[in-house]
C-alpha positions, 0 to 999 in steps of 0.5 A: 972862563969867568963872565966879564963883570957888567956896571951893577954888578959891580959890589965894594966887598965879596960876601962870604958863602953861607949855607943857609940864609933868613928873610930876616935875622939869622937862620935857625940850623948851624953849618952842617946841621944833621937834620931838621928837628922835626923829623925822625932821622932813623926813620926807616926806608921802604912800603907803599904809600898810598894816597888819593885825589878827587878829581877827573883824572890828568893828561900832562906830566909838565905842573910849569905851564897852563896847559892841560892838568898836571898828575899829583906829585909831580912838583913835590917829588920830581924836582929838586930846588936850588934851596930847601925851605924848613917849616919850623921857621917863617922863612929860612932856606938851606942849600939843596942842589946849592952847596952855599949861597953868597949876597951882599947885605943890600941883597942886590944879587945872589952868586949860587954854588953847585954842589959838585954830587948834584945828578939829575936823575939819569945821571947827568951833572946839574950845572950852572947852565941848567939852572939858567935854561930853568929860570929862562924857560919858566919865566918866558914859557911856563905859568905866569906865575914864574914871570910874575915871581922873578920879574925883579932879576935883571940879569943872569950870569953863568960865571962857571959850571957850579956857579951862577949869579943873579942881578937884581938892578934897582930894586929893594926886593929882600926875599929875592935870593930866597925865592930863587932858591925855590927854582925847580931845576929843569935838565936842559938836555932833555928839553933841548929837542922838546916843545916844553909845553907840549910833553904831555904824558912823556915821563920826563927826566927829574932831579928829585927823590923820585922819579914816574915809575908807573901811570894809568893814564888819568887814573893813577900814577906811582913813584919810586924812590931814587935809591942813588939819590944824590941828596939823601944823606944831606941835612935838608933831606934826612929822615924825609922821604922815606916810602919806596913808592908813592901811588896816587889813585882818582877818584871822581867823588869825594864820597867814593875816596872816603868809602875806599879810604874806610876799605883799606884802598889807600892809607892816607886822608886828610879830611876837609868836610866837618860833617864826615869828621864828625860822622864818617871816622867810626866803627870796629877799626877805628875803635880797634885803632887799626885806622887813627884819626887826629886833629894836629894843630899847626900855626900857619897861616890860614889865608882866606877861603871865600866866594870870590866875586870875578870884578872882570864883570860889571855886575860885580865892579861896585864894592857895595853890590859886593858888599850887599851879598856878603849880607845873604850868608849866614856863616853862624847857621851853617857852622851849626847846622853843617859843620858840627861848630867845628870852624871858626869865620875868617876875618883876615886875608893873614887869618891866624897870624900876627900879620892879621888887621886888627881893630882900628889902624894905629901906629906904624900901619896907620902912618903907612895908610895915611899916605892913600888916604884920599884914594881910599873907603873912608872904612878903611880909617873908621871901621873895624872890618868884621863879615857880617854876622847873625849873631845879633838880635835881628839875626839874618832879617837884620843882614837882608835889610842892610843889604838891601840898603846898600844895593838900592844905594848902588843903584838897584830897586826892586821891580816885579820881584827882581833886584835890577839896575835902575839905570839899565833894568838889568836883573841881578843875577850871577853864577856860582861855580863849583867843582866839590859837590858837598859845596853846594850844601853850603851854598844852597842856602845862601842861594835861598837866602838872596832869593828874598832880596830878588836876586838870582844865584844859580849853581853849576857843578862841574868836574875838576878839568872843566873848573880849572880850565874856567877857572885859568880863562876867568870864565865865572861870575863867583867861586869858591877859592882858597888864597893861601898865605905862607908867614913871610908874604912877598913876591907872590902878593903880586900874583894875587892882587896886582893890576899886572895880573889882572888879566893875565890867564891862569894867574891867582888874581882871580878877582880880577883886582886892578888899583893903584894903592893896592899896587904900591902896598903890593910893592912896599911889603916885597921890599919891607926891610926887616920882620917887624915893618913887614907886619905893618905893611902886610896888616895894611895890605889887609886892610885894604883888601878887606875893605874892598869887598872882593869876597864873601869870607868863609872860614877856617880851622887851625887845626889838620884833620888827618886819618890814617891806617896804624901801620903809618908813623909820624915823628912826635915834633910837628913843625909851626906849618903843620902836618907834611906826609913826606916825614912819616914812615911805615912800621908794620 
C-alpha cells in the first residue's frame, strides 16, 4: 500500500524514470548501455590478486563507524550501491541496485526503483525497507560523515518494496540524488539482533561482487567472487571485477612490502616514494618485463596534500604564525635532493583542475567574493596565492626572514635562542605527527630548517592504529593529510571545512576550520546551478582556503606510478580518474 503523500512532496508533473542521471547536462552512456568504454568486456574470469597494505593489521570488518580499523576492501567489494558512478565523466551515475531513478527538474526529491534480481549475498531480496534501514543507521550510527552528507533529506518514504523516496525540503541541493545513489546497502535482517558498531571480526552479509572468504586476524583477508552475483551482467558491472579472489596481506614497513613485491609475494603496487621509482624498480625482472612498471597519466583532480596545522590549539589559531612556517619549508631542495624532480608543488586545494584559483580573482569569482569582502584578508583580492619558494636570489635565507617578520608581527620575539609568545613566554614549539617513516626524510629538514628561527618541531612516528585513532580525537599539533577532491565537489566540502565539523571526532575537517564565509562559500558550491557557476564558486572557496594558511602545501603528480607482475593485463582505455585495479584481468 502506498504512503500518504505529505504537504512537500507534493510536484505539479511526475517526471519520468531515467536510467542514469548528470550533475549537469545529460550523462554520457545511453539506456541499456553494455558496458563502460574503459573496460575489456571479454575480459576473462579467474586467478588470484594479490595486494598489500602497510599498516598494523585490523580488528573490524564494519569501514561505516569510528570505531576500530577496518580490513582493506571492505568497502569496494562487499556492498553494492544504490547507483554506479563512471570515471570517464566529472560526475554521472547509472542504476546498480536501482533499476531507474525519478526526480523532478528542481531535484527537490529522488523516487529509486529497485530492481527486482537485487540479492543480498545470502539470497535474500534488497528492498526498499533496506535501503531505508541503510540511510537511517548510517546517519544516526555510523561515521559522521553520513550525517554530514545527507544532512539535507527531509524525509524518507518507503512507498512499496522496490520503490523508496527522498525528500529534500527547502533546499537547492543539486547533486543530492547523486549522492544518495552512493548509499551502500546494508541488509536489515542481519543487523536487526546486532549492535551495529560492535560486529567486529563477524564476517558480515553483503550485496556486492564479493564476499570475506578468509582472514587472518589482522594479517591478512581474501575475498571471493560471487559466481551467482546478481549484477554481473548489467552494464555497470561488465568487464570489472573480474579475479576470482582478492588477498590483502599487511605489512608494518613500507620497505618490507616493496622487497615482498620484488620476490613474487604479491602482484600489484602502486608506488608513492619518488626515490624508490627512481631506484628500487630495476634488475633481471624488470629488464625481462617478468615485472612492468608504468606511469599512467590521469586528469583528476589532485586535491591538496600538506602539513595540516590542528587551529583547535592556540599555538596554531593565528594565520600569520601559520603562514610564518610555511617559510622553513624548502619544497625546491626536497624535489631535488628526494624526489629525483619527479613532483611538481600544490598550489590549489582543486590542484590539476579547472576548479583550481588562478591569478587574481576576476569576473564572476570576483563578484562572489565581494559580497565577504569585509570579513576577508584584504590577500584574498591583492595577492596571487603562491607557497613559498627558494627559487629566488635570497633562496631559503630569504624565506627565514619573511618568516621571522611575520612571527614578530604575530607577537613573537626571540629571547635565549627561542621563538616565544611576548604576551605569555610561551616557547613555540609543536609536534609533527606521522605514521610513514620515509616522511620523516621530508621532515627532518623542515625541522632543521625552523631550528634557525628558535622554534622547536619535534616528530613522533607512530604506527598506523595509534595515528588514525589520534588522528579521529584530533590528538596533534601538525600532520601530514592528504584532502582529496573528486571533478564535482559538494556535499562533502561540508565534511572538510564547515564549522559544524570542527568538532566532530572522526571528521575530515581536521584543521579544525570554524568561519562564517567559508560556511556560506561551503553551501553556495552544494547548491551551484549548473557546471560553469560551480567553477566559480569552487575557485573562490579556493581562494579563500588558501589564504587562510591552514597548510603548508606539499606536492603533487599527475601521473599513477604502478608496478605489476606480466601476468596482469589492463584495458588499453584509461579512463579521466586514472588507474582502477578492479578493470584488469589475468592472462598467463
Amino acid at each position: 500500500m502506498a504512503a500518504t503523500t505529505l504537504p512537500w512532496q507534493a510536484h505539479a508533473q511526475d517526471p519520468e524514470p531515467v536510467h542514469g542521471i548528470a550533475m549537469h547536462g545529460e550523462p554520457q552512456y545511453s539506456q541499456d548501455f553494455a558496458h563502460f568504454d574503459y573496460v575489456n568486456p571479454d575480459a576473462p574470469k579467474g586467478g588470484t590478486l594479490r595486494m598489500a597494505v602497510v599498516a598494523n593489521g585490523y580488528d573490524s570488518f564494519n569501514p561505516f563507524v569510528t570505531r576500530g580499523v577496518a580490513a582493506a576492501g571492505l568497502n569496494s567489494y562487499l556492498y553494492d550501491t544504490l547507483l554506479e558512478s563512471s570515471d570517464d565523466e566529472p560526475f554521472s551515475a547509472y542504476g546498480l541496485i536501482a533499476e531507474s531513478l525519478e526526480t523532478p527538474e528542481d531535484r527537490s526529491y529522488v523516487i529509486f526503483n529497485l530492481r527486482e534480481e537485487a540479492r543480498f549475498q545470502d539470497g535474500e531480496p534488497i528492498t526498499a525497507e533496506d535501503v531505508k534501514f541503510s540511510f537511517e543507521i548510517l546517519t544516526t550510527e555510523g561515521h559522521p560523515f553520513f550525517r554530514n552528507y545527507y544532512s539535507d533529506v527531509r524525509e524518507v518514504t518507503v512507498e512499496d518494496d522496490r520503490r523508496i523516496r527522498f525528500d529534500f525540503g527547502d533546499t537547492s541541493n543539486q547533486e543530492l540524488p547523486l549522492i544518495l545513489g552512493q548509499l551502500p546497502v546494508l541488509p536489515s535482517h542481519y543487523w536487526e539482533d546486532r549492535e551495529f558498531g560492535r560486529n567486529g571480526l563477524t564476517v558480515p552479509v553483503g550485496s556486492g561482487p564479493y564476499r570475506v572468504e578468509d582472514f587472518d586476524a589482522g594479517r591478512s583477508i581474501t575475498y571471493g567472487r560471487v559466481e551467482d552475483y546478481w549484477a554481473e551482467d548489467l552494464g555497470v558491472r561488465k568487464g570489472r571485477f573480474n579475479f576470482d579472489e582478492i588477498r590483502y596481506d599487511y605489512y608494518s614497513d613500507d620497505t618490507v612490502a616493496l622487497e615482498s613485491f620484488r620476490a613474487g609475494n604479491f602482484d600489484f603496487h602502486v608506488e608513492s616514494s619518488a626515490k624508490n621509482w627512481a631506484t628500487s624498480y630495476t634488475g633481471d625482472k624488470f629488464d625481462s618485463g617478468t615485472i612492468k612498471t608504468e606511469a599512467i597519466e590521469h586528469e583528476r583532480p589532485a586535491g591538496m596534500q600538506a602539513f595540516a596545522f590542528n587551529t583547535r590549539k592556540d599555538k596554531f589559531s593565528d594565520p600569520a604564525v601559520r603562514k610564518a612556517l610555511a617559510y622553513g619549508f624548502d619544497f625546491e631542495w626536497a624535489n631535488k635532493n628526494l624526489f629525483y624532480d619527479q613532483y611538481t608543488r600544490t598550489k590549489s586545494y582543486f590542484e590539476n583542475s579547472e576548479l583550481a584559483s588562478t591569478g587574481l580573482p576576476e569576473g564572476r569569482e570576483l563578484e562572489i567574493l565581494e559580497q565577504f569582502r569585509d570579513d576577508l584578508p584584504d590577500a584574498v583580492f591583492d595577492e596571487e596565492y603562491q607557497p613559498p619558494s627558494t627559487d629566488g636570489k635570497e633562496g631559503l635565507r630569504g624565506n627565514l626572514r619573511k618568516a621571522m617578520n611575520e612571527l614578530k608581527a604575530a607577537g613573537y620575539e626571540i629571547r635565549d635562542g627561542k621563538m616565544v609568545n611576548t604576551e605569555n613566554g610561551e616557547p613555540l614549539e609543536f609536534e609533527m605527527l606521522l605514521h610513514q617513516k620515509t616522511f620523516e626524510r621530508v621532515v627532518l629538514p623542515f625541522r632543521n630548517n625552523l631550528r634557525k628561527l628558535g622554534i622547536d618541531m619535534s616528530v613522533r612516528l607512530v604506527d598506523t592504529n595509534q595515528y588514525i585513532q589520534r588522528v579521529r580525537e584530533f590528538d596533534f599539533d601538525v600532520t601530514v593529510q592528504g584532502l582529496g577532491q573528486s571533478d564535482s565537489p559538494g556535499n562533502e566540502q561540508r565534511e572538510y571545512w564547515h564549522s559544524s565539523t570542527a568538532d566532530a571526532k572522526g571528521s575530515r575537517n581536521y584543521m579544525g576550520v570554524q568561519d562564517p564565509v567559508i560556511d556560506k562559500l561551503v553551501e553556495m558550491v552544494i547548491q551551484a546551478p549548473g557546471r560553469e557557476e560551480l567553477v566559480h564558486r569552487v575557485r573562490a572557496l579556493d581562494r579563500v582556503l588558501l589564504h587562510h594558511h591552514y597548510v603548508v602545501p606539499n606536492w603533487y603528480m599527475p601521473k599513477d606510478r604502478v608496478a605489476y607482475w606480466a601476468f596482469l593485463k589492463r584495458p588499453d582505455a584509461v579512463p579521466k580518474n586514472g588507474v582502477d585495479i578492479d578493470n584488469w584481468w589475468i592472462e598467463r
